[in-house]
mmCIF file as Biopython writes it, N, C-alpha, C and O atoms, coordinates in Angstrom:
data_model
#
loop_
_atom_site.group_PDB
_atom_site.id
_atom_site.type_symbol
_atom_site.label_atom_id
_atom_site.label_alt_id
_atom_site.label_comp_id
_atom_site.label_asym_id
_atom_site.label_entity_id
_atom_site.label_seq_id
_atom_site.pdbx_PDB_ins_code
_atom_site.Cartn_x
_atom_site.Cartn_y
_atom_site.Cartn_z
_atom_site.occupancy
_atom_site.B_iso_or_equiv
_atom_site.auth_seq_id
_atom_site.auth_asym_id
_atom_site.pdbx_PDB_model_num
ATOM 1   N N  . UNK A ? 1  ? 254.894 21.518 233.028 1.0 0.0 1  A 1 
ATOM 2   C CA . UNK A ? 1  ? 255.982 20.854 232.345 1.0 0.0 1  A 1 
ATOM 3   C C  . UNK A ? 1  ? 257.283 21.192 233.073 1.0 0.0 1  A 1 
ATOM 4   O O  . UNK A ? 1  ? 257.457 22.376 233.363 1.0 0.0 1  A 1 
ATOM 5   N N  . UNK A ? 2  ? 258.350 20.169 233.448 1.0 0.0 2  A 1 
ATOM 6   C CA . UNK A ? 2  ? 259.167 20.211 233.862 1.0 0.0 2  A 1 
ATOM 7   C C  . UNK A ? 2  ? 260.735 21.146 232.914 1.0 0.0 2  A 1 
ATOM 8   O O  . UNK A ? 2  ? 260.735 21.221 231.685 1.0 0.0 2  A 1 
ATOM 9   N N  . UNK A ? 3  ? 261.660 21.623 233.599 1.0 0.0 3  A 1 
ATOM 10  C CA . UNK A ? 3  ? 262.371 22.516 232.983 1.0 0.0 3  A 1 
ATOM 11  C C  . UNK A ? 3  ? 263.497 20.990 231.684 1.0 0.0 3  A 1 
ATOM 12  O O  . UNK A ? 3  ? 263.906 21.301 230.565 1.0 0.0 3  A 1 
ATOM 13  N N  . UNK A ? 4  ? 263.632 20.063 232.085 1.0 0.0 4  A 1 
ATOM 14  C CA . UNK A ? 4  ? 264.202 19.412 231.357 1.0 0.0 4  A 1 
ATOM 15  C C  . UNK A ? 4  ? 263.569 18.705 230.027 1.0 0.0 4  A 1 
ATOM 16  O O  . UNK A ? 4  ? 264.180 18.438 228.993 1.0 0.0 4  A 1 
ATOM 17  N N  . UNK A ? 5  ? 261.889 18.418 230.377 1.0 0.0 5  A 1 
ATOM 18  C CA . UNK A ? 5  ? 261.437 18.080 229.146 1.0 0.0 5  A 1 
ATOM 19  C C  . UNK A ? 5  ? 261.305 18.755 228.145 1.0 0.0 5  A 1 
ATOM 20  O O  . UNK A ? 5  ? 260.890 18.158 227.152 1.0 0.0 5  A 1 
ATOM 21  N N  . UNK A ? 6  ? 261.565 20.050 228.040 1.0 0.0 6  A 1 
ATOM 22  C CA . UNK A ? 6  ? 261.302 20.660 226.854 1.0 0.0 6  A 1 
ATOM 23  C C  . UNK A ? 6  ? 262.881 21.376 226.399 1.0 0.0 6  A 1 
ATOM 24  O O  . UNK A ? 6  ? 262.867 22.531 225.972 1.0 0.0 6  A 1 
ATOM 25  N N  . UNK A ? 7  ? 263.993 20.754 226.497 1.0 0.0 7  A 1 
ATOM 26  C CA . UNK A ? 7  ? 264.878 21.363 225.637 1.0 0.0 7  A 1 
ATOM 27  C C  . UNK A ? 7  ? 265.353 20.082 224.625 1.0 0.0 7  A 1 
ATOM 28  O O  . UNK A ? 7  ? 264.813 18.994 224.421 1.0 0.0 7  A 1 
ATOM 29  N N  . UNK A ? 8  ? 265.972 20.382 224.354 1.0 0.0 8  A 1 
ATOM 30  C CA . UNK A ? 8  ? 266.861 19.157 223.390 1.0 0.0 8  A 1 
ATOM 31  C C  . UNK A ? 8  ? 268.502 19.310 224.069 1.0 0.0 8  A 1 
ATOM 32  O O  . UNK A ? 8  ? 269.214 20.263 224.385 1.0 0.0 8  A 1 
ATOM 33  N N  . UNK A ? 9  ? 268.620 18.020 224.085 1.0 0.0 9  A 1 
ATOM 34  C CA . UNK A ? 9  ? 269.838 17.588 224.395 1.0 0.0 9  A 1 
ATOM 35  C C  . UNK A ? 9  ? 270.891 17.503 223.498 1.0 0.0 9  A 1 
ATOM 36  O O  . UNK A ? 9  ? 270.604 17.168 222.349 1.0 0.0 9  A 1 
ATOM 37  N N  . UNK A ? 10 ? 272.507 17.824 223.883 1.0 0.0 10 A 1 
ATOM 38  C CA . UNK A ? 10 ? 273.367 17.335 223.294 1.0 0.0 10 A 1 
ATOM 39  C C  . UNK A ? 10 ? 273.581 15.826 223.316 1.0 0.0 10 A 1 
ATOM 40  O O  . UNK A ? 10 ? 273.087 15.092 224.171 1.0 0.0 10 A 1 
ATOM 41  N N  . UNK A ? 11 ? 274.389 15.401 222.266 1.0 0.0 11 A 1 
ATOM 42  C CA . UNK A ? 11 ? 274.269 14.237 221.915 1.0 0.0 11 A 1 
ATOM 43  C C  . UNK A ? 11 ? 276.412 14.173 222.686 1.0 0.0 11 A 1 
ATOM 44  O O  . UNK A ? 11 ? 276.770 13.506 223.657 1.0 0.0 11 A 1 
ATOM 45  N N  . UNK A ? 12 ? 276.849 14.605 222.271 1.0 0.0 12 A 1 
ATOM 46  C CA . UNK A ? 12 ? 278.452 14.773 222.628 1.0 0.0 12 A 1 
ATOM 47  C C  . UNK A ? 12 ? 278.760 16.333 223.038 1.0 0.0 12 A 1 
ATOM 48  O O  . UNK A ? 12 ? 277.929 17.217 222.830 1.0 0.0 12 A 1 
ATOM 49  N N  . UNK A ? 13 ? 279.583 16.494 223.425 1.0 0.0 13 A 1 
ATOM 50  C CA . UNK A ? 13 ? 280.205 17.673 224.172 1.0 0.0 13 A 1 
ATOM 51  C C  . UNK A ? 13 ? 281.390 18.557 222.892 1.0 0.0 13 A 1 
ATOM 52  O O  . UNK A ? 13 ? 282.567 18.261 222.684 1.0 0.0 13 A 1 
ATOM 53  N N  . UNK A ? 14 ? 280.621 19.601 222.259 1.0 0.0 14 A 1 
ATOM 54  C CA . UNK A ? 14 ? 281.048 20.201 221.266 1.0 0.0 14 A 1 
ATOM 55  C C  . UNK A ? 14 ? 283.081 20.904 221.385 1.0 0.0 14 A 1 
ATOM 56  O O  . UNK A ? 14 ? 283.794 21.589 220.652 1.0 0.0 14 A 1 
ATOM 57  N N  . UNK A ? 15 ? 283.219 20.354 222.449 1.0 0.0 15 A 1 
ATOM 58  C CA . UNK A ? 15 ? 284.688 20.993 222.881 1.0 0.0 15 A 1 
ATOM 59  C C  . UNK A ? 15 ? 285.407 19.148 222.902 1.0 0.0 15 A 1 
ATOM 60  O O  . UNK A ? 15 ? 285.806 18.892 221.766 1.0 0.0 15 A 1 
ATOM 61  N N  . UNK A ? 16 ? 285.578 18.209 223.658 1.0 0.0 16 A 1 
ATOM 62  C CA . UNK A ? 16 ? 285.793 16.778 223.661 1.0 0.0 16 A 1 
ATOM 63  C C  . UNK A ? 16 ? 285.198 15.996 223.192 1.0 0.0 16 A 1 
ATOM 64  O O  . UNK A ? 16 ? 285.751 14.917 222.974 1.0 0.0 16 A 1 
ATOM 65  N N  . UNK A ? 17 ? 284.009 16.159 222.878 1.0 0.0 17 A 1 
ATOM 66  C CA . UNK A ? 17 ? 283.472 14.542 222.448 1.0 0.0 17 A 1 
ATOM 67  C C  . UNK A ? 17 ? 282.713 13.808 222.755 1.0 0.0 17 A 1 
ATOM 68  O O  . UNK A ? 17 ? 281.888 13.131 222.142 1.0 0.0 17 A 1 
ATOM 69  N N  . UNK A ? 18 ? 283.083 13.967 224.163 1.0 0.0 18 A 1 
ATOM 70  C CA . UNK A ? 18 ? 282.349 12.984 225.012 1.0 0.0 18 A 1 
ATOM 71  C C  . UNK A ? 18 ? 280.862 12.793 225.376 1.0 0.0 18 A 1 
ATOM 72  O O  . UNK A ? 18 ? 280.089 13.743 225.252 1.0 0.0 18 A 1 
ATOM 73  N N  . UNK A ? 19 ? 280.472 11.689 225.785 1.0 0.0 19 A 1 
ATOM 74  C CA . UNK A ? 19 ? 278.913 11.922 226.277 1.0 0.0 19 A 1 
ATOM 75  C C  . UNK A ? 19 ? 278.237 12.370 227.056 1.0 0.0 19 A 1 
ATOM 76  O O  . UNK A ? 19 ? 277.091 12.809 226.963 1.0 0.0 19 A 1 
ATOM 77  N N  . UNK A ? 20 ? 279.400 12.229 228.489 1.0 0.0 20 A 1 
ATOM 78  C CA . UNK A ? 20 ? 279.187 12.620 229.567 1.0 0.0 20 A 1 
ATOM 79  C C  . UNK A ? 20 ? 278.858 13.913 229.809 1.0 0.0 20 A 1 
ATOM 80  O O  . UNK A ? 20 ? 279.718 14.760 230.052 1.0 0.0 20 A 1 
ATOM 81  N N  . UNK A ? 21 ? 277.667 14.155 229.763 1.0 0.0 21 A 1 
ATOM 82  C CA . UNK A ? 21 ? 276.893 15.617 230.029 1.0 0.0 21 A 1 
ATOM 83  C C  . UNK A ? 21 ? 275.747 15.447 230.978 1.0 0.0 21 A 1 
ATOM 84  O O  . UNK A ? 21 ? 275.132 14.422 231.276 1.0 0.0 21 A 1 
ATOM 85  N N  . UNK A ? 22 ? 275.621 16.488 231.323 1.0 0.0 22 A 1 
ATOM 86  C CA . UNK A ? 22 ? 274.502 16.892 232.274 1.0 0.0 22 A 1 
ATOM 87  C C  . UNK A ? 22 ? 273.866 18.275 232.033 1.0 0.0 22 A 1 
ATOM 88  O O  . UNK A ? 22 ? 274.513 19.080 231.363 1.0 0.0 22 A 1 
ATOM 89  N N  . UNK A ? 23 ? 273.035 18.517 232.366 1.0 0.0 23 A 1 
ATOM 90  C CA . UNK A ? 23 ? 271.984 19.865 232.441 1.0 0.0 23 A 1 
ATOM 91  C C  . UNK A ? 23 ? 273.005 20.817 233.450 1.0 0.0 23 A 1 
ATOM 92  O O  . UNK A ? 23 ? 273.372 20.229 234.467 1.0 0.0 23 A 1 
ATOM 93  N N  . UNK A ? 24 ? 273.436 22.044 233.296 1.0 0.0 24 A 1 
ATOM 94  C CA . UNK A ? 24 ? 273.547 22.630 234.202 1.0 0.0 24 A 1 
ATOM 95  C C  . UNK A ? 24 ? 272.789 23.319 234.862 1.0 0.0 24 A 1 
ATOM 96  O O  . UNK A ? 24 ? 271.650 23.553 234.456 1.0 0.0 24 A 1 
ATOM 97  N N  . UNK A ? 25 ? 273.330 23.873 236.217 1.0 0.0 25 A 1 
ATOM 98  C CA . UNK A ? 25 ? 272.935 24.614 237.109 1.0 0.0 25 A 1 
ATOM 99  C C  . UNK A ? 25 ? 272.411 25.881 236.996 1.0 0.0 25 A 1 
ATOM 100 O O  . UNK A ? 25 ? 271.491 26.409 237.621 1.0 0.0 25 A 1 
ATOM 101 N N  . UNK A ? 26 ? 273.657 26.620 235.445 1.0 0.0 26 A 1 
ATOM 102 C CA . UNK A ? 26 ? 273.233 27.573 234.805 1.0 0.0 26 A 1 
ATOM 103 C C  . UNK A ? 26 ? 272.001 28.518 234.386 1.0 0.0 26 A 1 
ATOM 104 O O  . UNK A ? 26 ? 271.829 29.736 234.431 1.0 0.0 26 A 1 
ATOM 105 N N  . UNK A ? 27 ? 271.159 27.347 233.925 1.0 0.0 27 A 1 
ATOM 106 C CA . UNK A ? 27 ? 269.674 28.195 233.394 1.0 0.0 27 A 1 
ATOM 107 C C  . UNK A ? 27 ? 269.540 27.125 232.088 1.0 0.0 27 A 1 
ATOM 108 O O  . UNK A ? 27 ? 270.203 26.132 231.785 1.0 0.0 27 A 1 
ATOM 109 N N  . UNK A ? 28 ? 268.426 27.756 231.484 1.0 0.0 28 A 1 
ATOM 110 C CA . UNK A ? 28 ? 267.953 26.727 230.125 1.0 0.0 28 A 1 
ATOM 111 C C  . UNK A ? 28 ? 269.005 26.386 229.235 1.0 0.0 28 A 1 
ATOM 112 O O  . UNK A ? 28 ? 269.884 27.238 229.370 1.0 0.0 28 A 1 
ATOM 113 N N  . UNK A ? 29 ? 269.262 25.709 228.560 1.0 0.0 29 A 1 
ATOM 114 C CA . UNK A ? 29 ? 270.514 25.422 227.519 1.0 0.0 29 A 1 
ATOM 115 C C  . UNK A ? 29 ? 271.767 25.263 228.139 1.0 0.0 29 A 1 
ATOM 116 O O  . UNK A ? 29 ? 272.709 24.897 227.436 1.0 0.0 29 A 1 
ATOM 117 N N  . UNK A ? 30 ? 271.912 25.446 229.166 1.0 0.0 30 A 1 
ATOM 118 C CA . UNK A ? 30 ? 273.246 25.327 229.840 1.0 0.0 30 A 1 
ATOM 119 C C  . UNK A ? 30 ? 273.702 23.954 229.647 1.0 0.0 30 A 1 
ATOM 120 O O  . UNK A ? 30 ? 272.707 23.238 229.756 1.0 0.0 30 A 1 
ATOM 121 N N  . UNK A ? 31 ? 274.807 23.207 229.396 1.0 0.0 31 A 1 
ATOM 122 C CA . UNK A ? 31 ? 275.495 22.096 230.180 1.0 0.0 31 A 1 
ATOM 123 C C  . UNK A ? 31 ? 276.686 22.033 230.239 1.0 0.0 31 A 1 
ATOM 124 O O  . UNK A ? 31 ? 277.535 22.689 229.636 1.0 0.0 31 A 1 
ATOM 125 N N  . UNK A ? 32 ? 276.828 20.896 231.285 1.0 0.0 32 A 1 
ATOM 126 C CA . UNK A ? 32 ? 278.356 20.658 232.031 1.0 0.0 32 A 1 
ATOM 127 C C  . UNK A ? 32 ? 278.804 19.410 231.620 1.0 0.0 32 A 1 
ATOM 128 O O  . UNK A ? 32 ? 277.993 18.485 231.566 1.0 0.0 32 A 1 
ATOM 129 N N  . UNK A ? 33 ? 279.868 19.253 231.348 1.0 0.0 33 A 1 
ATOM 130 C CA . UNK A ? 33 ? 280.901 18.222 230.107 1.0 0.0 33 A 1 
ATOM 131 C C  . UNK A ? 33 ? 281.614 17.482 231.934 1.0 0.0 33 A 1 
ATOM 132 O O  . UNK A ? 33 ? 281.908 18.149 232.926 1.0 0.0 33 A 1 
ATOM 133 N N  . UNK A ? 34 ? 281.666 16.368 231.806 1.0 0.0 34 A 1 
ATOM 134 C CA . UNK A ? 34 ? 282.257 16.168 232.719 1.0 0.0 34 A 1 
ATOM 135 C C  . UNK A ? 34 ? 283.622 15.684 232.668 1.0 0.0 34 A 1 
ATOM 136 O O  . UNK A ? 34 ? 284.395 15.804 233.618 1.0 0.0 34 A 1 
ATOM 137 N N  . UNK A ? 35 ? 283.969 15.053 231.395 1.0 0.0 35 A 1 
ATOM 138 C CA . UNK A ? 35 ? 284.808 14.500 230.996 1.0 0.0 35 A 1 
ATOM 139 C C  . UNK A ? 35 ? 286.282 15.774 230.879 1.0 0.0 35 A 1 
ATOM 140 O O  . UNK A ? 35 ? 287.456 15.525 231.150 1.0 0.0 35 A 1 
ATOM 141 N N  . UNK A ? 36 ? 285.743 17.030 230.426 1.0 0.0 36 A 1 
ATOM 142 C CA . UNK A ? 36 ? 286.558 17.863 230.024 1.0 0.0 36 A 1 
ATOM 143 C C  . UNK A ? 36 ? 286.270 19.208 231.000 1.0 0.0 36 A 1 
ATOM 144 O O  . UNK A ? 36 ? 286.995 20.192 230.849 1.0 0.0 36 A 1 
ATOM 145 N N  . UNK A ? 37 ? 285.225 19.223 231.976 1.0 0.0 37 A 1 
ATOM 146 C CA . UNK A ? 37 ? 285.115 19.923 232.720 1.0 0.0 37 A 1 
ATOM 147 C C  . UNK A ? 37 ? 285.019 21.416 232.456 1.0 0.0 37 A 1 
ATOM 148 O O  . UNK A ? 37 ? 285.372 22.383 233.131 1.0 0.0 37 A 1 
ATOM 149 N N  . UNK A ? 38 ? 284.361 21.296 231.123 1.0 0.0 38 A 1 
ATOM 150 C CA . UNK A ? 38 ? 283.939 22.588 230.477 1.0 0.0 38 A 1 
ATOM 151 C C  . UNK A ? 38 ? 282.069 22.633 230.556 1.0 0.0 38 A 1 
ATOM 152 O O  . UNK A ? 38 ? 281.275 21.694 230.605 1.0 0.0 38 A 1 
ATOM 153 N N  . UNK A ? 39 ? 281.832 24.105 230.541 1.0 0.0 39 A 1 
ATOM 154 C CA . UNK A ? 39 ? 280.149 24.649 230.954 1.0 0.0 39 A 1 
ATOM 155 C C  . UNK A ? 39 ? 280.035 24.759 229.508 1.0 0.0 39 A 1 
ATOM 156 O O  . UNK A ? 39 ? 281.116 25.077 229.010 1.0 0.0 39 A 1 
ATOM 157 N N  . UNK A ? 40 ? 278.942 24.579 228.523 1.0 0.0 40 A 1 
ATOM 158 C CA . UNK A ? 40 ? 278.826 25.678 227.529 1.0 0.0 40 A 1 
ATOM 159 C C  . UNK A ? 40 ? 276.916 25.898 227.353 1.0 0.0 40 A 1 
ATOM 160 O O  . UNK A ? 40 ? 276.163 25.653 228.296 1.0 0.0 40 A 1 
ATOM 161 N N  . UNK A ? 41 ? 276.560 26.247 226.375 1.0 0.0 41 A 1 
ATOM 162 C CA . UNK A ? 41 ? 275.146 26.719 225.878 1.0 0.0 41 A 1 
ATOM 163 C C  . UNK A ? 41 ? 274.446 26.584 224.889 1.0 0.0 41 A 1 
ATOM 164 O O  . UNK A ? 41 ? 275.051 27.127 223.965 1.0 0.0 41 A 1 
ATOM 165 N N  . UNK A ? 42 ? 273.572 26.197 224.562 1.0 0.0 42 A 1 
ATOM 166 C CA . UNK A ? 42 ? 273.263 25.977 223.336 1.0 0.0 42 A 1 
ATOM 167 C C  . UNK A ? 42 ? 271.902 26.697 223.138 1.0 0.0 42 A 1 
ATOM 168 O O  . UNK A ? 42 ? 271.087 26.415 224.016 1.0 0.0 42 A 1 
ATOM 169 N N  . UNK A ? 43 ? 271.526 27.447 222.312 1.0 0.0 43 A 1 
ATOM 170 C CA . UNK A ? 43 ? 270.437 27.734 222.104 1.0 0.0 43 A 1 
ATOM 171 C C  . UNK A ? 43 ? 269.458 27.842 220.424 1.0 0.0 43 A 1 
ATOM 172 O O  . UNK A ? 43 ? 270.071 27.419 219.444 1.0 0.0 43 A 1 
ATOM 173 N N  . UNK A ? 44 ? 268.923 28.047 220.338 1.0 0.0 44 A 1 
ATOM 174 C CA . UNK A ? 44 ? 267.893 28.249 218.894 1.0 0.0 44 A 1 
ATOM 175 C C  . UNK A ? 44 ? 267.890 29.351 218.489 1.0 0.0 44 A 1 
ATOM 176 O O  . UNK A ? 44 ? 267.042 30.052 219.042 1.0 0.0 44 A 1 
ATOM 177 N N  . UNK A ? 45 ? 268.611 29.948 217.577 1.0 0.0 45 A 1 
ATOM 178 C CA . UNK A ? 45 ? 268.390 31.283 216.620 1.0 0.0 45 A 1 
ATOM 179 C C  . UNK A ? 45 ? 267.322 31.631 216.207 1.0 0.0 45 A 1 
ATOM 180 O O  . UNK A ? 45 ? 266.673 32.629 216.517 1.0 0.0 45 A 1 
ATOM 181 N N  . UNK A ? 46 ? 266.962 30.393 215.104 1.0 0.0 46 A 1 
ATOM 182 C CA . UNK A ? 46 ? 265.632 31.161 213.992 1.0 0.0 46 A 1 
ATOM 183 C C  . UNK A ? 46 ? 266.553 29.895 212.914 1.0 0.0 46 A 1 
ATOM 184 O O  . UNK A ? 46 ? 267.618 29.301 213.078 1.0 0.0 46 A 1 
ATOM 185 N N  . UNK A ? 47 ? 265.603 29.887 211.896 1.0 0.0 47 A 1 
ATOM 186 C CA . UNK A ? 47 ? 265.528 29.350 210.536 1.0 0.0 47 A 1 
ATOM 187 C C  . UNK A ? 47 ? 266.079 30.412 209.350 1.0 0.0 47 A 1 
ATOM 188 O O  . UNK A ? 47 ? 265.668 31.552 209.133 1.0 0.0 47 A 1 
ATOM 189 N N  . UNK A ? 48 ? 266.803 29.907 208.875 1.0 0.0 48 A 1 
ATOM 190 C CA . UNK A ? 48 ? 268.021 31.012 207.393 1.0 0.0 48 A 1 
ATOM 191 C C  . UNK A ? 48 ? 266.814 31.308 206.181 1.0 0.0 48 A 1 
ATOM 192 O O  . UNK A ? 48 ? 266.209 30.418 205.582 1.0 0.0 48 A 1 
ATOM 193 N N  . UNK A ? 49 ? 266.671 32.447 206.031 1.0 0.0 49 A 1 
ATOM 194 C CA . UNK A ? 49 ? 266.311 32.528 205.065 1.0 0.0 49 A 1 
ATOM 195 C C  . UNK A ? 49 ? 266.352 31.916 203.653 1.0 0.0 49 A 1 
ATOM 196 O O  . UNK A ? 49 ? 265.457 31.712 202.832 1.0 0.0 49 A 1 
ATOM 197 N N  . UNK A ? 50 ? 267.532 31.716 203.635 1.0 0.0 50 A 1 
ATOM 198 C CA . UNK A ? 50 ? 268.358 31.111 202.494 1.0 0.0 50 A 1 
ATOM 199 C C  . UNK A ? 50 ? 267.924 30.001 202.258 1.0 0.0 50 A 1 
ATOM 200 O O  . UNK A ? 50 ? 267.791 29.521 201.132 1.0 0.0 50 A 1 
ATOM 201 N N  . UNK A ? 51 ? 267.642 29.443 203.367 1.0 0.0 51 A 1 
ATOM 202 C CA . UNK A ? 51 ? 266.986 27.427 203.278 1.0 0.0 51 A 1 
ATOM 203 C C  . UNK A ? 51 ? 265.969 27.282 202.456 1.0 0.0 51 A 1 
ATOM 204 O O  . UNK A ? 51 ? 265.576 26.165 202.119 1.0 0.0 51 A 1 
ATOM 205 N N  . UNK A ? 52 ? 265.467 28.309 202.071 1.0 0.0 52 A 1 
ATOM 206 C CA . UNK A ? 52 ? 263.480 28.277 201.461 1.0 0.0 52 A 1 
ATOM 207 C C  . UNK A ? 52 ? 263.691 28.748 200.691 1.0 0.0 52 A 1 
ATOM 208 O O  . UNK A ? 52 ? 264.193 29.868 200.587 1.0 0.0 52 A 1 
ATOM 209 N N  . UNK A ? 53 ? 263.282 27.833 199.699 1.0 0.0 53 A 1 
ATOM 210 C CA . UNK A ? 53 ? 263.025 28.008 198.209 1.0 0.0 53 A 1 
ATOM 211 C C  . UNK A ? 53 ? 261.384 27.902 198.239 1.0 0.0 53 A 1 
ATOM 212 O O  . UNK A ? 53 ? 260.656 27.326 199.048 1.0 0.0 53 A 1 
ATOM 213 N N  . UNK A ? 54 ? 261.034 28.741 196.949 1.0 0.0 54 A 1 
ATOM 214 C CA . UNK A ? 54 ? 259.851 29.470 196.898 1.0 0.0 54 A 1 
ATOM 215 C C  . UNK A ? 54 ? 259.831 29.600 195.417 1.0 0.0 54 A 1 
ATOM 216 O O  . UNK A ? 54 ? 260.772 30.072 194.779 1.0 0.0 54 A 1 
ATOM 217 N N  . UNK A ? 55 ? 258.690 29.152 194.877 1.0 0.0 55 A 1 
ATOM 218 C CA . UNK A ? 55 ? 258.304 28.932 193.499 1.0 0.0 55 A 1 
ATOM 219 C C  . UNK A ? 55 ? 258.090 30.785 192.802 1.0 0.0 55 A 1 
ATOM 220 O O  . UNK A ? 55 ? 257.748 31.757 193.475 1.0 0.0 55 A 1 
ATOM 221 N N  . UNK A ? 56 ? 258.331 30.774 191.716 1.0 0.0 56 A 1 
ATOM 222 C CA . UNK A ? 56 ? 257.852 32.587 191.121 1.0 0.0 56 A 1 
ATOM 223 C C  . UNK A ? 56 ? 256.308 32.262 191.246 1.0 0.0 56 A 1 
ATOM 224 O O  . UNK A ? 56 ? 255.709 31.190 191.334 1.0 0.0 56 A 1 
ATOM 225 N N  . UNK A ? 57 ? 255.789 33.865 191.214 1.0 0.0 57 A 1 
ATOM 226 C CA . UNK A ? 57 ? 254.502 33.763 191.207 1.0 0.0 57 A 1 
ATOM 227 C C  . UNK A ? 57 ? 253.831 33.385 190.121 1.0 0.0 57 A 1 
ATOM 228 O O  . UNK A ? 57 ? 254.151 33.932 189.066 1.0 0.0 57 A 1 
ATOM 229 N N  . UNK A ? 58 ? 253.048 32.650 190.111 1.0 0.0 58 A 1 
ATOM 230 C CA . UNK A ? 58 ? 252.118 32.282 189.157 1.0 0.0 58 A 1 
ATOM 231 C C  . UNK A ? 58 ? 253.014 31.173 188.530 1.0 0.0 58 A 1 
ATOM 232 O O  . UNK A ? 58 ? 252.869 31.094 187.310 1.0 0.0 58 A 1 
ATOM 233 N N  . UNK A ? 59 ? 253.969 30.234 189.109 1.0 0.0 59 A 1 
ATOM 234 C CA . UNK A ? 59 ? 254.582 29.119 188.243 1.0 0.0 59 A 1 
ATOM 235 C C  . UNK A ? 59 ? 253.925 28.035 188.768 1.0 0.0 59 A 1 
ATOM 236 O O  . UNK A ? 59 ? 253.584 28.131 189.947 1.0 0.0 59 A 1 
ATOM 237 N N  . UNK A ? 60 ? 253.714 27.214 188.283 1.0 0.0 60 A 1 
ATOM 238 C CA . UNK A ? 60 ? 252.751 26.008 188.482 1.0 0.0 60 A 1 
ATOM 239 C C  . UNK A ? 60 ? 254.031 24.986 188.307 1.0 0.0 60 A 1 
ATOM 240 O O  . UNK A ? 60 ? 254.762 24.823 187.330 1.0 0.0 60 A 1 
ATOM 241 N N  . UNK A ? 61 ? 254.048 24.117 190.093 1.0 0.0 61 A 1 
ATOM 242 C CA . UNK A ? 61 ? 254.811 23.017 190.193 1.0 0.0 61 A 1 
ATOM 243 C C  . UNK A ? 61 ? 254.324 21.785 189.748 1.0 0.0 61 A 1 
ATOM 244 O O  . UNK A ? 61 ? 253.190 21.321 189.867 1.0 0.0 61 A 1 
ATOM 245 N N  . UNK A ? 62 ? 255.336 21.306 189.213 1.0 0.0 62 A 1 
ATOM 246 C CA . UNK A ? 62 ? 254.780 19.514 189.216 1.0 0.0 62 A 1 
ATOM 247 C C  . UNK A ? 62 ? 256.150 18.696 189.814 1.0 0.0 62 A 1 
ATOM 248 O O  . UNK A ? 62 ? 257.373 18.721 189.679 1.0 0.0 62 A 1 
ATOM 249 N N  . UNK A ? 63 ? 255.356 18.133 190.386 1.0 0.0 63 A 1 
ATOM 250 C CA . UNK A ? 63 ? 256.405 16.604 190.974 1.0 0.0 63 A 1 
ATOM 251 C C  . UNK A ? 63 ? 257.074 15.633 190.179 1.0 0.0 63 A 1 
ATOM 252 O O  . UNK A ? 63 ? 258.043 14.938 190.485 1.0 0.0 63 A 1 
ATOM 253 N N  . UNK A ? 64 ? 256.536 15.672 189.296 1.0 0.0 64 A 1 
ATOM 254 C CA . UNK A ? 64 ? 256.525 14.339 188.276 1.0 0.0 64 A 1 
ATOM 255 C C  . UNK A ? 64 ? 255.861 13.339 188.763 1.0 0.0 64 A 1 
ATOM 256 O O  . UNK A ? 64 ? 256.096 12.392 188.013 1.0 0.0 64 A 1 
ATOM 257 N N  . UNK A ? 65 ? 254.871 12.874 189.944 1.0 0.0 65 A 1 
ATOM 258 C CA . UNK A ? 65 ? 254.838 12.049 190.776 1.0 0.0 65 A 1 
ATOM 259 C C  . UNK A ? 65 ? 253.906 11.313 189.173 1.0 0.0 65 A 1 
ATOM 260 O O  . UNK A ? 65 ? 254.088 11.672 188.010 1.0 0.0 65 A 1 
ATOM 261 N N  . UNK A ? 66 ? 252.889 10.177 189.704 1.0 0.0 66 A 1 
ATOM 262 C CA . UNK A ? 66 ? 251.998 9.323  189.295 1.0 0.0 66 A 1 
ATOM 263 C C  . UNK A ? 66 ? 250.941 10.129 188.109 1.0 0.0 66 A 1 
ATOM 264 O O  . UNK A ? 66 ? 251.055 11.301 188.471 1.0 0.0 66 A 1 
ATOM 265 N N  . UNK A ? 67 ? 250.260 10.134 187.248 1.0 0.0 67 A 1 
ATOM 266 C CA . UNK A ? 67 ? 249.513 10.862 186.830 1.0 0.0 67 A 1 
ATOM 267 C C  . UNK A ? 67 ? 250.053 12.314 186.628 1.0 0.0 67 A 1 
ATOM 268 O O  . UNK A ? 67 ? 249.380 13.266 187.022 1.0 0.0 67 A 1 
ATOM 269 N N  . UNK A ? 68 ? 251.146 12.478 186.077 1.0 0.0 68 A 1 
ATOM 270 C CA . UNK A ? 68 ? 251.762 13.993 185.679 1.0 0.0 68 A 1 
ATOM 271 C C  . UNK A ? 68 ? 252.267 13.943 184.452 1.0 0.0 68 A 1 
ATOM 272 O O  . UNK A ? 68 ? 252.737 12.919 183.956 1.0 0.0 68 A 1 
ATOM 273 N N  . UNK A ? 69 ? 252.206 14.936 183.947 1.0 0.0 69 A 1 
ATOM 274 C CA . UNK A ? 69 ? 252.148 15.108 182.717 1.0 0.0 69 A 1 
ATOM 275 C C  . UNK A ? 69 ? 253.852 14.553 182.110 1.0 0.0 69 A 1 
ATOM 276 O O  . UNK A ? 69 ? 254.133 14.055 181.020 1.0 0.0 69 A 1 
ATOM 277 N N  . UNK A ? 70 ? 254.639 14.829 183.129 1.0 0.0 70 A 1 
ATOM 278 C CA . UNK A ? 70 ? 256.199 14.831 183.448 1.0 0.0 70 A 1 
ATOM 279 C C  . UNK A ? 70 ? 256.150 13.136 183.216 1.0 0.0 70 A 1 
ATOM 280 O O  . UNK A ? 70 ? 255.297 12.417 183.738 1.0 0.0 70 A 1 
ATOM 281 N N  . UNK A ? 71 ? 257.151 12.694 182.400 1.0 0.0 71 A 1 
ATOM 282 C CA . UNK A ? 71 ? 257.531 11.341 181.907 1.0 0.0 71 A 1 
ATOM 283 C C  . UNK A ? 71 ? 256.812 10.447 181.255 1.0 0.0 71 A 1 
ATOM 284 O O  . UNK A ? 71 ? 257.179 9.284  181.085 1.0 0.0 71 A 1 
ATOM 285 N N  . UNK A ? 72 ? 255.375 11.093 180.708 1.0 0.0 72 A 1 
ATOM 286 C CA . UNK A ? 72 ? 254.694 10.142 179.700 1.0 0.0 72 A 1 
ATOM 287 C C  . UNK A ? 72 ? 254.827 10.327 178.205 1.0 0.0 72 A 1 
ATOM 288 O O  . UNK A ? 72 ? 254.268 9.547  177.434 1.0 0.0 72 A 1 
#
């Protein structure tokens, strides 16, 4: 696998705006803004704890979907 297919791209240049980007020279996550002639980086932390919600133990979910006890 090539070094460009596996990152994700910026969509605009987090300092101008602009689209005009390229991969830098840098290393993985690197890019170069051409418009504003700024380098920057982007990389992947991890997932927030905080985002996940998690039922108590032993609570039994319902959806309400089709066949639930919820709205008849």
């Amino acid at each position: 696998m090539n070094d460009t297919s596996d990152r994700a791209a910026p969509f605009y240049c987090p300092y101008c705006g602009d689209e005009d980007l390229r991969p830098s020279e840098a290393g993985h996550g690197a890019w170069d803004c051409a418009s504003c002639n700024r380098a920057f980086r982007l990389s992947f932390l991890g997932l927030l704890a905080s985002g996940l919600t998690r039922p108590a133990a032993g609570a039994v979910v319902h959806d309400g979907g089709p066949g639930s006890a919820e709205g008849s």
